[in-house]
C-alpha positions in Angstrom: -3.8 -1.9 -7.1 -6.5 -2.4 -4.4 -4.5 -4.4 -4.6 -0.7 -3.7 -5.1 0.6 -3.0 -8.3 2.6 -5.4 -10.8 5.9 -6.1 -9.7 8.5 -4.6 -12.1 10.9 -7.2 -13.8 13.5 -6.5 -15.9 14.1 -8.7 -19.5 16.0 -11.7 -19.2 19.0 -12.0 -22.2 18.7 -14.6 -24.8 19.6 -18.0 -24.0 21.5 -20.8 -25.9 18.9 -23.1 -26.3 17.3 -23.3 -30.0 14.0 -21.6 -29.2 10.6 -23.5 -28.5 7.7 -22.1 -31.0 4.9 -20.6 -28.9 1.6 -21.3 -30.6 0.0 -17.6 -29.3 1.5 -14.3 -31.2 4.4 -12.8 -29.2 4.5 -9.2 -28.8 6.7 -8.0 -32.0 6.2 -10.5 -34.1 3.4 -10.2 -36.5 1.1 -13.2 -37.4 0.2 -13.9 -41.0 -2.5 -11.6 -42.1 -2.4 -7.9 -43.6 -2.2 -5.0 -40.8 -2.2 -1.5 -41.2 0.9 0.0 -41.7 2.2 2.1 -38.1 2.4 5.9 -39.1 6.2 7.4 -37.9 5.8 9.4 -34.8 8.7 12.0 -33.3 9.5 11.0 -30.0 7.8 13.8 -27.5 11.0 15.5 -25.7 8.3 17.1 -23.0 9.4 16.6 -19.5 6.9 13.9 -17.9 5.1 14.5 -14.5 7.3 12.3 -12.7 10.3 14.8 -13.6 8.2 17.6 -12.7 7.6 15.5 -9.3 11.2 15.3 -8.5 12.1 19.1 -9.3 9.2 19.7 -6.8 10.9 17.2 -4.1 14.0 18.8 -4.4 13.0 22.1 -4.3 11.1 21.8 -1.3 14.5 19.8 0.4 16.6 22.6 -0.1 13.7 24.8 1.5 14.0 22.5 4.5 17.5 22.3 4.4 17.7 26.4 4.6 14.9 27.0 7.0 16.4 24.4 9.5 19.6 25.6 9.6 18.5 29.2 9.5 16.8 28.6 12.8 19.8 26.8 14.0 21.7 29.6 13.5 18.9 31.9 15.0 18.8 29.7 18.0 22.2 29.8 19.2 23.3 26.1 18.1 26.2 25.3 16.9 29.0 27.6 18.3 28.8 31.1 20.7 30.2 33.8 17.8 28.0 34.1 14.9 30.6 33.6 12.5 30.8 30.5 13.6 27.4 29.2 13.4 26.9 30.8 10.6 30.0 28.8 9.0 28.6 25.8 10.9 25.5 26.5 8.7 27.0 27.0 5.8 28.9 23.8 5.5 25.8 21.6 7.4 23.5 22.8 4.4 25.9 21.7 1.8 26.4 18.7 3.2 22.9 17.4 3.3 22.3 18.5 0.0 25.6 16.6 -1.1 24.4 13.7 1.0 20.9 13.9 -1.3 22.5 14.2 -4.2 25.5 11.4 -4.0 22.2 9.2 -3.2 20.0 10.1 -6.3 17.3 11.1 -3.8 15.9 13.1 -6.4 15.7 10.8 -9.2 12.7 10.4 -11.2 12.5 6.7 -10.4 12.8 7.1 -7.3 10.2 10.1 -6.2 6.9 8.6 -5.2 8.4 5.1 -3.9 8.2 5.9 -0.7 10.1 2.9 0.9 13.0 3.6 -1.1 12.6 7.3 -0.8 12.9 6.9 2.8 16.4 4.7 3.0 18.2 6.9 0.3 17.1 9.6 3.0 18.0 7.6 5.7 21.6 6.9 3.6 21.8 10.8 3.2 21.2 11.5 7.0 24.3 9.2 7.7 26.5 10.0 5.3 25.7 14.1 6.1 26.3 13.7 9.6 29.4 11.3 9.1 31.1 14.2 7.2 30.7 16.8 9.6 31.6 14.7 12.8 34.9 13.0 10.9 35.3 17.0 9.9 34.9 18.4 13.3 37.6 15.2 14.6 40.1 16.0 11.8 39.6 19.9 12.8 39.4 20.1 16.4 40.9 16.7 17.0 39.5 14.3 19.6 38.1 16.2 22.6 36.5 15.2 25.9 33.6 18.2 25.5 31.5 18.8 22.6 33.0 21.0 19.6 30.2 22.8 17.4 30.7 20.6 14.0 29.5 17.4 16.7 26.5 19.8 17.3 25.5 20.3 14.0 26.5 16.2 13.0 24.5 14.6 16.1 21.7 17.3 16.6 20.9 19.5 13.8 21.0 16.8 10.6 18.8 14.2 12.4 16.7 16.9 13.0 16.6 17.8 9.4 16.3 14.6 8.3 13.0 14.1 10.1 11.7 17.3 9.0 12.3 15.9 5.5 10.8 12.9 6.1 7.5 15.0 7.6 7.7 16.8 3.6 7.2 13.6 1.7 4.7 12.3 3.8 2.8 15.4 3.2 3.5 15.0 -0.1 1.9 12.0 -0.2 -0.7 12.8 1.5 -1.3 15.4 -0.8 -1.0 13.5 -4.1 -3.2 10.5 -3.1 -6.4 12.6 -2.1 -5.9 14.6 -6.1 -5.7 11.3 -7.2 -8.5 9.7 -5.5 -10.3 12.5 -7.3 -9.3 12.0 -10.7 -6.3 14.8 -11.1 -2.9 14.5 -11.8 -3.3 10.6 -12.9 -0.3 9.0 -14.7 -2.0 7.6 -18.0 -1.0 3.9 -18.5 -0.9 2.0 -22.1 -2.2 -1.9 -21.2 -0.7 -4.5 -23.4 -1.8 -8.2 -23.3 -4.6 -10.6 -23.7 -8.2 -8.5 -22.8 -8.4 -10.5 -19.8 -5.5 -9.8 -18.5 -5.9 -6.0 -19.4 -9.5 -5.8 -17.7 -7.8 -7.1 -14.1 -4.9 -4.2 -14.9 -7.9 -1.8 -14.9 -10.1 -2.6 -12.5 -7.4 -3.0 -10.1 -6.4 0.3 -11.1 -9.7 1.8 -10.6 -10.0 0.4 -7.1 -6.5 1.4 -5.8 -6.7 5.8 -7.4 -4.1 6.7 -4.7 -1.6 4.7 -6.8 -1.3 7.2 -9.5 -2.3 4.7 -12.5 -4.7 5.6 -15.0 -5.5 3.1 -18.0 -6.4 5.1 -20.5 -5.2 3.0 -23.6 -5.1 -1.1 -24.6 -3.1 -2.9 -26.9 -4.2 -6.6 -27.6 -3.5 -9.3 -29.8 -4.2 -8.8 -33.8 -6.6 -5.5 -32.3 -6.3 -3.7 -35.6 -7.7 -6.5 -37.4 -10.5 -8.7 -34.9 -9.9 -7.1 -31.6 -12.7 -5.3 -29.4 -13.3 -1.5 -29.3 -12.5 -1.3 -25.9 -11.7 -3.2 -22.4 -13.7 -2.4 -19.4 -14.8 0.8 -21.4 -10.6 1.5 -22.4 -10.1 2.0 -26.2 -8.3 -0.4 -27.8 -5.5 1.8 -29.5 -3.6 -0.6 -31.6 -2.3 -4.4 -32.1 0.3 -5.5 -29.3 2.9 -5.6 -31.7 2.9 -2.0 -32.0 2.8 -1.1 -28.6 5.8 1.7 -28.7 4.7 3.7 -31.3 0.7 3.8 -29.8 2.5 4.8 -26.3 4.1 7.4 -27.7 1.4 8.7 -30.5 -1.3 9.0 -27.5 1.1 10.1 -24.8 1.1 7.5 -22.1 3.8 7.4 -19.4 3.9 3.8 -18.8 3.6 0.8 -20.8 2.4 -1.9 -18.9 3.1 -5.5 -20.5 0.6 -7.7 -18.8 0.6 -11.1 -18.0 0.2 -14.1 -20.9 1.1 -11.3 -23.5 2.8 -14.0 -25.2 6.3 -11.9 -24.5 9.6 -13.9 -24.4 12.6 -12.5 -23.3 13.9 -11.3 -26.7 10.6 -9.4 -27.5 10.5 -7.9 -24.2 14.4 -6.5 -24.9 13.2 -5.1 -28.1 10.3 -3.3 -26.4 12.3 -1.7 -23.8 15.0 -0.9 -26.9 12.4 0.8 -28.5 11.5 3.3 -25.7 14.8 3.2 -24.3 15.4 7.3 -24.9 11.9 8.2 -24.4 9.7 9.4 -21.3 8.0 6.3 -20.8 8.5 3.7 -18.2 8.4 0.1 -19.3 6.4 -2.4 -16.5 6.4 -5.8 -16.8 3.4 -7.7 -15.3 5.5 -10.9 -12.8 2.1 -12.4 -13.0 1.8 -13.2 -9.1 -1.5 -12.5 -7.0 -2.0 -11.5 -3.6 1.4 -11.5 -3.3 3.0 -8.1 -1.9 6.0 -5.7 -3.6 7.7 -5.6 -0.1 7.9 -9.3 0.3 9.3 -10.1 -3.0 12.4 -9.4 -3.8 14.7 -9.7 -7.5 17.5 -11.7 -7.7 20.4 -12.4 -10.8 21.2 -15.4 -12.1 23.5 -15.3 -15.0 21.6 -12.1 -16.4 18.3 -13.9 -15.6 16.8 -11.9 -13.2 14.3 -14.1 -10.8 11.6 -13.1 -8.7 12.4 -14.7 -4.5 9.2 -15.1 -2.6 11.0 -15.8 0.9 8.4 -18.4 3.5 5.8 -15.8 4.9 7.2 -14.9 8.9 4.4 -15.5 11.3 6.6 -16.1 14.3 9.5 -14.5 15.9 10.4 -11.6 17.9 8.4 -9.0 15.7 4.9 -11.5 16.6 5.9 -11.7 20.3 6.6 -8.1 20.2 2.6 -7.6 18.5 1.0 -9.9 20.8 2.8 -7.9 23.8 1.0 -4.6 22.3 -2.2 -6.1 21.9 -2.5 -7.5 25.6 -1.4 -4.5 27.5 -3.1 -2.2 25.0 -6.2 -3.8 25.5 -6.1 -4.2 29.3 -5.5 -0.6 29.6 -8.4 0.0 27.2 -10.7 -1.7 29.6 -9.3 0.4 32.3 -9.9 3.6 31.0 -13.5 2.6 29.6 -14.9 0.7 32.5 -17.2 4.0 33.4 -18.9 3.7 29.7 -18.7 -0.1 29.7 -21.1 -0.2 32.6 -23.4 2.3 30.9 -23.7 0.2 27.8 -24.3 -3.3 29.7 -27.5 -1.2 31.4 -28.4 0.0 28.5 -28.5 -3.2 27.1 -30.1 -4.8 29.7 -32.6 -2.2 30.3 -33.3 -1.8 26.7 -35.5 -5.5 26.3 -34.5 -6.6 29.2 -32.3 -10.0 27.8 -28.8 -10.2 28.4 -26.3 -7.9 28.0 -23.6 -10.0 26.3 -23.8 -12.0 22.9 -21.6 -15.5 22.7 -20.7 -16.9 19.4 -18.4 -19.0 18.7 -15.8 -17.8 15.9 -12.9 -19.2 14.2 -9.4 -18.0 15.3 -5.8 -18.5 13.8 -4.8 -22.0 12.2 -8.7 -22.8 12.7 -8.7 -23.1 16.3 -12.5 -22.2 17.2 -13.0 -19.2 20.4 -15.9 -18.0 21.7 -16.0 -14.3 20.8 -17.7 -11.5 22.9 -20.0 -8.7 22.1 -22.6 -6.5 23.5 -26.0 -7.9 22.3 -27.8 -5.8 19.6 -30.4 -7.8 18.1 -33.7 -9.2 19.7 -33.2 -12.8 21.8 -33.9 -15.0 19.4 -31.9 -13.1 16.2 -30.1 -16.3 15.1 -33.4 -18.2 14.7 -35.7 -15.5 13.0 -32.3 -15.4 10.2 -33.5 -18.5 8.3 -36.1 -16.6 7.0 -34.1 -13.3 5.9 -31.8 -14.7 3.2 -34.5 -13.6 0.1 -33.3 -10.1 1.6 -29.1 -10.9 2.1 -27.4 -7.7 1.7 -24.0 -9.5 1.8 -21.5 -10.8 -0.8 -20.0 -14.4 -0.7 -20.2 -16.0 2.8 -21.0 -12.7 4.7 -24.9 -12.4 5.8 -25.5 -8.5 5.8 -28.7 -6.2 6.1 -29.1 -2.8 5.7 -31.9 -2.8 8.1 -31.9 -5.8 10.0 -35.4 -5.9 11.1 -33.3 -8.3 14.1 -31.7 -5.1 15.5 -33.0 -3.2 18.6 -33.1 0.4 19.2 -29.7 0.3 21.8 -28.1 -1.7 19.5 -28.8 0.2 16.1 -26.9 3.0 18.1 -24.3 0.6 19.5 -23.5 -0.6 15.8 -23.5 2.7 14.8 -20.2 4.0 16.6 -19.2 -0.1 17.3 -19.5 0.0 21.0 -21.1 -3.6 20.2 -17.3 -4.8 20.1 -15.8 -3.3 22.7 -16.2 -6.9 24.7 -14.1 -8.2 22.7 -11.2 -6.6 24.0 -11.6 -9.8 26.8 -10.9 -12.1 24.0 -7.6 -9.9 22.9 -6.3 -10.2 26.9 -7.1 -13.6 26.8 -5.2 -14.1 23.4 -7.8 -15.4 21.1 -8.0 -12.2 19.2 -5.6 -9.4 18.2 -6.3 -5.9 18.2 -5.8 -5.3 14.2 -6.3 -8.2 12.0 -8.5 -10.1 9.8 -12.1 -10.1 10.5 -13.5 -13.4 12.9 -15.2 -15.5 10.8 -18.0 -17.8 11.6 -17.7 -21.6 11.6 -20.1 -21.9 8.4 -17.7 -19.2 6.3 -15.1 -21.3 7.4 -16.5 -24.3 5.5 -17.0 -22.3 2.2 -13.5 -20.9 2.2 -11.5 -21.5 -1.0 -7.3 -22.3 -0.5 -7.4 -18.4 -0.9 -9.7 -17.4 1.8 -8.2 -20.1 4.1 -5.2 -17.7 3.9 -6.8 -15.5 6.7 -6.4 -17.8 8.9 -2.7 -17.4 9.0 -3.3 -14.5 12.0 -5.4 -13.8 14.9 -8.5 -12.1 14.1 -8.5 -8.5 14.6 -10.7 -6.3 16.4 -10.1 -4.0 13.3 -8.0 -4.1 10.5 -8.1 -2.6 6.9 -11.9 -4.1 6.2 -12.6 -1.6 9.3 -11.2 1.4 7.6 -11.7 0.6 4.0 -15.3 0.7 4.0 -16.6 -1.5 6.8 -20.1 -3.2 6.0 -20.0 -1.4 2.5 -17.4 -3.8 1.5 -18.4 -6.8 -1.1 -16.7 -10.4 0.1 -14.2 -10.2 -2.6 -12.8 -6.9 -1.5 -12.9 -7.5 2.3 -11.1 -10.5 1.5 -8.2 -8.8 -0.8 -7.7 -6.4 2.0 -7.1 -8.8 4.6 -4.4 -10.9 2.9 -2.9 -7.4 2.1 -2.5 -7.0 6.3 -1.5 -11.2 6.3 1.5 -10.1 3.4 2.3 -6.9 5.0 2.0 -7.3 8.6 4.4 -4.9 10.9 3.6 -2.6 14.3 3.7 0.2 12.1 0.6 -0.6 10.0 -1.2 -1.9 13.5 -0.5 2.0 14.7 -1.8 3.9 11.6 -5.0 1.0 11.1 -5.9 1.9 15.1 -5.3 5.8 14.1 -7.8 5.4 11.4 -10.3 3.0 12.8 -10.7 5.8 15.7 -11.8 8.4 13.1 -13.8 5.7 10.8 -15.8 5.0 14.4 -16.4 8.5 15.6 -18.4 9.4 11.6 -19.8 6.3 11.9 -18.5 5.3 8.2 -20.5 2.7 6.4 -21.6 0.8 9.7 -24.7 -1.3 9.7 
């Protein structure tokens, strides 16, 4: 959740040896002790809102599909007599939808996963446009100009496929901001231990755009000692019962969370139980900070096994970043020399003190920089700070004021839209700093740092990064720090792109800087 989700695992078979007794109750096995009997339930046959998803998907493919090659046809593509285009149409449109179909693009469990959405639409685009060119050869035979099923196979699918790309990302779009406001949630039932349940919701809380909604819990022996609720959750029902309470209540999802005292054969019987049912079993792989995308399931003799390859902080896809980051910020400095200039008067003018403030910041693998920034506080800011920490703002290591008494006029403004770091772009030339990445911290956070928070160091610090578009100074420590492992697990040129998209509009409102 803020966070990634659980990672789904599946329910390893039964093995040989005798079984080793587990002091903790497992998940269908009652302990000694009276419990209230479960009350039969008929299993709902209503179609869930992830079906309802997929209908939607596909309807709004075919849409695509139609209004593409309609204006293919409309255009001229494709052939000079309209009966052929309009064949060439025809057989392009049923192709594509073939192509999405053979796939399973539309499948339940696979709407909403949007890295898998995307290659079984990558897989359609290929095998679409594969059928029409090998068509076109075996009609036509092999020609040194163009035929019209080539047209449709190397200019018209691609075209389409992007355009259905462009529809999901919409899509997404679309569902994350109704989630972020509380509608169309998919309610989760959280089994396990109440700690383990209270991370489930709070991360759940924190990441809205995911779609998850705890609305239920399930803990050990609950019918008999167990809370009333979890982080404000009703407890429903004792663990062991947590199929019939998922469907009595109506939840979509049955999340078994880590240390639910689950073995492989109780785990089995679970997913048994709401095998022909609406609701998706998750199991809870129990691993923090640790991304969906870099983990991976593997087999071994029906014991499925979670690979964690070595984290990649090298090779051509790092040179490539660096690259970017150096000749994007050179031109940068270029093209804002003229208000570069009027900021260092400003500055200077302002109090008359310099125009630049040095500190020395710690960089990747520890290696200490001195970073750059336009000075917004009085002269003397670091010594008058001993006396400020009865009014700390900050969480953790960070020192933070809503209204730093410290801060000049020119530099309230400069903080404001974070023309205060536009220096820094020397230190990204010069290679000490990236231009997306984890923020710089300062020797003394350093020394506090946990193994965990040590884990930032793994990258140059960034100019911006997810902290910057998250939230900026709003931020406590523990969630600044979550989101920049995220960018350390999930580090590509991609997200560098869409975090410098976003920290452009997250500067020009001026969100949560101070």
């Amino acid at each position: 959740m803020s966070s990634q989700h659980p990672l789904v695992v599946a329910a390893a078979p039964d093995q040989t040896a005798p079984p080793v007794p587990r002091p903790r109750e497992t998940l269908l096995r009652r302990p000694p002790g009276p419990t209230p009997p479960v009350t039969p339930v008929s299993r709902p046959h209503r179609p869930i809102r992830r079906a309802s998803r997929a209908s939607r998907t596909a309807a709004a493919d075919l849409a695509t599909i139609l209004l593409t090659v309609t204006g293919a046809v409309a255009s001229g593509i494709g052939g000079a007599q309209p009966a052929d285009r309009l064949a060439g149409a025809v057989t392009t449109a049923v192709a594509l939808v073939g192509a999405l179909a053979l796939v399973r693009s539309w499948s339940p469990e696979v709407v909403g996963r949007r890295a898998e959405e995307f290659r079984r639409l990558g897989q359609a685009v290929l095998v679409a446009g594969g059928v029409l060119a090998a068509g076109g050869l075996a009609a036509s035979g092999i020609a040194p100009t163009a035929d019209p099923a080539r047209t449709w196979a190397l200019v018209v699918v691609p075209v389409t496929g992007v355009l259905l790309g462009a529809v999901r990302l919409v899509r997404d779009r679309f569902l994350r901001r109704r989630r972020r406001r509380g509608v169309g949630l998919t309610p989760v039932l959280a089994v396990g231990p109440a700690d383990a349940v209270a991370d489930l919701v709070r991360r759940a809380r924190t990441d809205r755009g995911s779609g998850w909604e705890v609305t239920g819990v399930c803990t050990p022996a609950a019918t008999r000692t167990g809370p009333a609720a979890v982080e404000d959750v009703p407890v429903l029902g004792d663990q062991d019962d947590a199929a019939s309470v998922a469907l009595r209540h109506g939840h979509h999802v049955v999340v078994v969370c880590r240390s639910a005292g689950a073995g492989p054969a109780e785990l089995r019987r679970l997913a048994w139980s709401l095998e022909d049912t609406p609701v998706e079993l998750v199991v809870d792989a129990g691993l923090v900070d640790v991304t969906a995308r870099r983990a991976s399931l593997t087999d071994l003799d029906g014991l499925p096994l979670l690979r964690l390859p070595r984290l990649r902080l090298d090779g051509a896809a790092r040179t490539l970043k660096h690259t970017f980051d150096r000749a994007a910020a050179l031109a940068i400095l270029l093209l804002t020399a003229p208000l570069l200039l009027v900021v260092a008067l400003a500055v200077r003018c302002g109090d008359g003190g310099p125009v630049f403030f040095r500190q020395e910041r710690i960089g990747v693998r520890g290696r200490p920089f001195e970073m750059l920034k336009f000075r917004t506080m009085v002269p003397d800011a670091p010594q008058l700070r001993a006396g400020l920490h009865a009014v700390d703002e900050g969480a953790g290591p960070l020192f933070k004021m809503r209204r730093d008494p410290r801060v000049t006029r020119v530099g309230a403004v400069l903080r404001r839209y974070s023309l205060d770091e536009l220096p820094q772009l020397f230190n990204v030339v010069g290679g000490s700093m990236s231009l997306v990445g984890p923020r710089p911290p300062l020797p003394g956070e350093v020394a506090t740092y946990c193994d965990r928070a040590r884990r930032r160091l793994l990258v140059r610090p960034g100019m911006t990064g997810l902290w910057q578009v998250s939230g900026r100074s709003t931020l406590s420590w523990e969630e600044s720090l979550t989101l920049d492992l995220r960018y350390v697990e999930t580090w590509s040129l991609w997200l560098d792109l869409i975090i410098l998209v976003r920290t452009v509009r997250a500067v020009l409102r001026g969100d949560g800087a101070w």
